[in-house]
N, C-alpha and C positions, 0 to 999 in steps of 0.2 A: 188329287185336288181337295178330297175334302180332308186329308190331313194339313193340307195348307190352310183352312179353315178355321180347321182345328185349334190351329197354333196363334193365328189370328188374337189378339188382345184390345182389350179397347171400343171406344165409340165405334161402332160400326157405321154409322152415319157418315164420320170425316174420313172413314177407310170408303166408304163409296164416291164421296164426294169426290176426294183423291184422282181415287180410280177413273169417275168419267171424267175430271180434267184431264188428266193423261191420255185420256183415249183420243179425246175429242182433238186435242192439242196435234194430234197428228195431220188431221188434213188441214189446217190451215199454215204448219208449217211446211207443210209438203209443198202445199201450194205456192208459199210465199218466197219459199226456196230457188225456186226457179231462176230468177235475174241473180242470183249467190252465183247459180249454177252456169251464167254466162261470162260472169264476171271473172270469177276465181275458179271455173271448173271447167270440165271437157264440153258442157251444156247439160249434164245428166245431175237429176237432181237425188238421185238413189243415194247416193254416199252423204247427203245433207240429210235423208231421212234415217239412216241406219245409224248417223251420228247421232241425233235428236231419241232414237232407239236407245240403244247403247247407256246416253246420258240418262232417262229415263228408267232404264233398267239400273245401273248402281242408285242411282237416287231411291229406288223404293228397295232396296235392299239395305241401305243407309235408314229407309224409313223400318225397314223391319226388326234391323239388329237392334237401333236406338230405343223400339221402343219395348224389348223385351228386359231392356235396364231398366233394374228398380228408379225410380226418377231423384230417390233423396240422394243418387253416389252424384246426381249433377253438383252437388253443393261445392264438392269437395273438388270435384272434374272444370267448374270455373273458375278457382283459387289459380289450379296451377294451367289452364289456357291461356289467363289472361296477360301473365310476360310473354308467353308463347304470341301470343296475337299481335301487344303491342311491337315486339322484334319485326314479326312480319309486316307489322304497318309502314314503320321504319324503313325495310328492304324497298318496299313498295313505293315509297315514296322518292326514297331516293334514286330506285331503277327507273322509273321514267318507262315502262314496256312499250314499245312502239307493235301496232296489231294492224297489218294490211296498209301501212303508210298513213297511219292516225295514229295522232296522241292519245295514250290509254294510260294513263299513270295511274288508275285507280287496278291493274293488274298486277301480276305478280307471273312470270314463268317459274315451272317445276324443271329442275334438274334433271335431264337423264329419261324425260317422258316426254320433256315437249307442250303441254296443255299451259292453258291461262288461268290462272286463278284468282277473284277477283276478290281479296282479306277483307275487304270493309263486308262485306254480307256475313264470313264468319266473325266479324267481330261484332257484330250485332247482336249475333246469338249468345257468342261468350260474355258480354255486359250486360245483357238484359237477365240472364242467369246469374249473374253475380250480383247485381242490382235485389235483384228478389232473393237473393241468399243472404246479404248483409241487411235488408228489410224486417225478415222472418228472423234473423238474428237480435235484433233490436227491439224485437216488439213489445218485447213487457217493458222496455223501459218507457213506451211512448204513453205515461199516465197523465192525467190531468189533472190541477188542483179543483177538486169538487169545489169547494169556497167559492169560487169563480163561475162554478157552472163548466160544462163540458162544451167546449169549443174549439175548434181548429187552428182559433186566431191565437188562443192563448197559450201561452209556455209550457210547455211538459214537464213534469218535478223532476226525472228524473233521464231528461237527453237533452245536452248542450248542443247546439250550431256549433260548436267549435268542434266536439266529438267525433260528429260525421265528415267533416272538410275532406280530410286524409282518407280513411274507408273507402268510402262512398264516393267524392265529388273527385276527385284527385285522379282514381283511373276514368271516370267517365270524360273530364275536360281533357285530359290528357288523352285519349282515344278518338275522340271527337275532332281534336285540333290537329292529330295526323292525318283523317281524313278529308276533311273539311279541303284543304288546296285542290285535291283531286276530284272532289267527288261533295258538292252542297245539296244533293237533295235528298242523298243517303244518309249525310249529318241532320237534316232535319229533321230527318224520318227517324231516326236512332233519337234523337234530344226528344221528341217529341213523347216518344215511346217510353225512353225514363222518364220523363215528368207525370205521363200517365200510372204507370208502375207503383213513385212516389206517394201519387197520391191515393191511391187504392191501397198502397201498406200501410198508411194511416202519417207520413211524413208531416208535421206540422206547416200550416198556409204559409205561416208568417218564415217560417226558415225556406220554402218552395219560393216564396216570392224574393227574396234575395239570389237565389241560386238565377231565376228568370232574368232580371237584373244584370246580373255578372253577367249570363249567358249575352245576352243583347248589346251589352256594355262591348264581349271580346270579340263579338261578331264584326260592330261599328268599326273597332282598332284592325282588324284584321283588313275588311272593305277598305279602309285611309291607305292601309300601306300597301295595300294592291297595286290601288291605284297613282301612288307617288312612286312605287318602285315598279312597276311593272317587269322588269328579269326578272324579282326577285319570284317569282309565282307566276309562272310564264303556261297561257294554252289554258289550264282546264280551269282559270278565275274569272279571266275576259271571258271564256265561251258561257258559263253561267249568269255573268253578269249580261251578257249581251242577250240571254235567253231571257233575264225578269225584264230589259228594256223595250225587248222586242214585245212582249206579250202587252205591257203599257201602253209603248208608244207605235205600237202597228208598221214598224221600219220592215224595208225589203232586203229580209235576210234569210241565209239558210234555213234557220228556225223555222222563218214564215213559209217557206218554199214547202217543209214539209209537213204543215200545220194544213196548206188550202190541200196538197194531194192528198191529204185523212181524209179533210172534210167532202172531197169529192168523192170518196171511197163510199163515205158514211151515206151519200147523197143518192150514191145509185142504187145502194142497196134495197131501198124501198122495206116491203114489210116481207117478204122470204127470201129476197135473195138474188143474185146471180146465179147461184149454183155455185156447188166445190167445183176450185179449181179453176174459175171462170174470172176470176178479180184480173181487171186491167189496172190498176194504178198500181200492184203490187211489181209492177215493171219501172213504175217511175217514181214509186216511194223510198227513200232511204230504210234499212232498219225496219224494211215490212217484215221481219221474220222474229222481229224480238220488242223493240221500243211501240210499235206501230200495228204489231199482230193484232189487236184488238178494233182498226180501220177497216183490214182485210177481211175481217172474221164479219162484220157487218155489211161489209158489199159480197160477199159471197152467200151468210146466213140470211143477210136482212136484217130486220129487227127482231123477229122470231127466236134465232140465235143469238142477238144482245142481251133479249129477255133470260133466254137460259141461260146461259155465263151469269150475269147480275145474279139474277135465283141459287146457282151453285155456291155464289160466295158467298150470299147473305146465310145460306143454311149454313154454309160452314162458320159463321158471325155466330149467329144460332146458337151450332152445337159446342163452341169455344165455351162462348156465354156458362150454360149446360154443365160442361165439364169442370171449370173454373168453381161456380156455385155449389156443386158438390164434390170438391177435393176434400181427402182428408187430411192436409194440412195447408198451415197459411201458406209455406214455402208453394206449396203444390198451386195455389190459388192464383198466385203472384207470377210461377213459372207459365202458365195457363195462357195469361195476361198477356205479358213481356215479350214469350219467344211467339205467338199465336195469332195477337189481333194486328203484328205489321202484315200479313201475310195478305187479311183481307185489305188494310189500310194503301198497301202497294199495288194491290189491283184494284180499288178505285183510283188511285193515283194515275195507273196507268190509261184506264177510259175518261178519265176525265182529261187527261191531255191531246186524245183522239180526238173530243169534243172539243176543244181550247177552252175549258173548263179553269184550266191550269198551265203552266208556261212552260216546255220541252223537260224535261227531268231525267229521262233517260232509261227509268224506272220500265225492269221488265212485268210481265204479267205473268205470276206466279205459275207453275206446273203446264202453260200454255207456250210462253215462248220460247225458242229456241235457244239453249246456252245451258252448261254443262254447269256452273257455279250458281247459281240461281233453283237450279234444279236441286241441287244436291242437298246446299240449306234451308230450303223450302219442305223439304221433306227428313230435313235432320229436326225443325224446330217440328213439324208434325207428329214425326216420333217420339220428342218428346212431352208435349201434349197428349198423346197415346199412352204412353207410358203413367201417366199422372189417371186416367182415366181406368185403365187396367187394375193401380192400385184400389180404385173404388170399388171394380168389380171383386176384388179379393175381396177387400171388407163384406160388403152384398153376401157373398158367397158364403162367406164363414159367419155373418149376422142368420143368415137363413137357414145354415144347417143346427145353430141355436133355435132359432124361432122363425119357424116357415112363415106363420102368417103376418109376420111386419113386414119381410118382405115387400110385399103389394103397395104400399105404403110409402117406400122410399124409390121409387121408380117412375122414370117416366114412359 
């Protein structure tokens, strides 16, 4: 054990925070398990914990190898993912995976193994990496005409809009608009994510706000022809369109069916709890085990346990922050960024649609709910945020065997 320690690299803060997600994650999906287990199983719910196991274990073995890679081979590592990804979006799109007699087009079956894999989550990873790679690439050119004063609004001497179109904009709309039929709140969450990226690598206002523009512009064209061709984008356009209507206009739909069994979930918990294992709506919620774990986890924990979940993610908000602030490069700052803060971004997403904060999205709760692709990239972008943190520790290391006493100094 303590050579596993040993080996250990990185924020130790986001390797514990990690850790009690995962632990924790265990009884409510245990719990939640159960109505799987009546549904699709002999009634035992052991084979849905040992999976949730299993998924958990390669996921932090994905989190340990990734992060013992130097983080600058990512550069080179999202060049050539990212045809690899768009092909896969492509299959994905066009297979249509049908999962338990629902439409799933946002998966992907593996050959010859059998499991679901859901591409839009790795492509997330691979653009937000590539995003911050072609950023940190450009950066010297992103100068100002002093004459003018230093400002965002004003033109950089030396990077055209036109320059970046192809780089930069070309695989992300093109990425975006593969997924976007199957899957709108993962598109947002990804668009959202570059725009934030952009603007923290210093991308000029005035070239970001025409990009917002298009982006809004293709969304509009997209929503028209939805809706005049309806085959043409069949199942997962109407279901999210019927999810923003339903949040608006309060209709009695599926959505809302399992919006009020949250809120009743939420309702009983009071301030400790039911007790593990004691959740009664987790029998008549859809998706308590993965969309809605965070319903259950409150009628079970109470609010006591909502409190700590929130508390978990916000440190890890925190130590993102932390590690970001002191990377030793821009690229390192940017990856920090990019693959890091959807993580916590998807788990408020996800409480807050528990609360109807927000309108059904579908959005699981990072290293909590159950599902083996969520897991894995959750703890692939970890690793590499680990990694970017590791290299700090090297610098430290070798600043201090120069000069013990600055040390003290650059540490929190």
């Amino acid at each position: 054990m303590r050579t596993v320690f040993q080996n250990i690299k990185g924020d130790k803060a986001i390797w514990a925070v990690a850790a009690l997600l995962a632990l924790f994650s265990f009884l409510p999906v245990y719990s939640a398990s159960s109505n799987l287990a009546y549904l699709y199983g002999d009634g035992s719910t052991l084979p849905f914990l040992l999976k949730h196991f299993a998924h958990l274990l390669l996921g932090f073995a994905i989190l340990y190898g990734v992060h013992k890679i130097p983080y600058h081979y990512f550069k080179g590592l999202s060049v050539i993912a990212l045809p690899i990804v768009i092909i896969l979006l492509v299959m994905t799109l066009a297979q249509g995976t049908t999962i338990e007699g629902a439409n799933a087009s946002r998966w992907i079956r593996i050959p010859f193994v059998g499991i679901g894999f859901q591409t839009s989550t790795l492509a997330a990873v691979v653009l937000l990496t590539y995003v911050a790679r072609y950023l940190s690439k450009i950066k010297d050119k992103i100068e100002y005409d002093a004459s003018s004063g230093f400002s965002l609004l004003s033109k950089p001497k030396n990077l055209s809009f036109k320059e970046t179109l192809v780089p930069l904009w070309l695989p992300v709309f093109l990425i975006l608009g593969l997924i976007l039929p199957a899957n709108f709140s993962t598109t947002a969450i990804i668009f959202l994510m570059v725009v934030i990226v952009v603007f923290v690598g210093g991308y000029p206002l005035r070239y970001l706000g025409i990009i917002l523009g298009v982006g809004l512009l293709l969304l509009t064209l997209f929503i028209l022809t939805a809706k005049a061709f309806p085959g043409v984008f069949p199942n997962r356009v109407d279901t999210w369109i019927s999810r923003v209507e339903n949040f608006t206009d309060k209709k009695d739909t599926d959505a809302d069916y399992q919006i009020e069994k949250a809120k009743i979930a939420i309702a009983s918990g009071g301030i400790a709890g039911l007790g593990p294992g004691k959740s009664i709506q987790k029998n008549f919620l859809p998706q308590s085990s993965s969309d809605f774990i965070y319903a259950i986890i409150v009628e079970e924990f109470g609010l006591v346990g909502a409190l700590f979940l929130l508390f978990l993610y916000m440190l890890l908000l925190f130590r993102l922050v932390i590690v970001a602030y002191k990377a030793s490069s821009f690229f390192g700052k940017l990856l920090v960024i990019g693959v890091g803060l959807p993580i916590v971004f998807q788990a408020l997403i996800n409480m807050a649609v528990a609360v109807e904060l927000f309108p059904v999205t579908g959005q699981t709760l990072p290293l909590i709910s159950s599902g083996g692709t969520s897991i894995w990239m959750t703890c692939l972008a970890l690793g590499m945020v680990l990694s970017v943190s590791a290299k700090r520790e090297v610098i430290l290391k070798e600043e201090q065997e120069e000069n013990p006493l600055d040390i003290l100094s650059q540490t929190i």
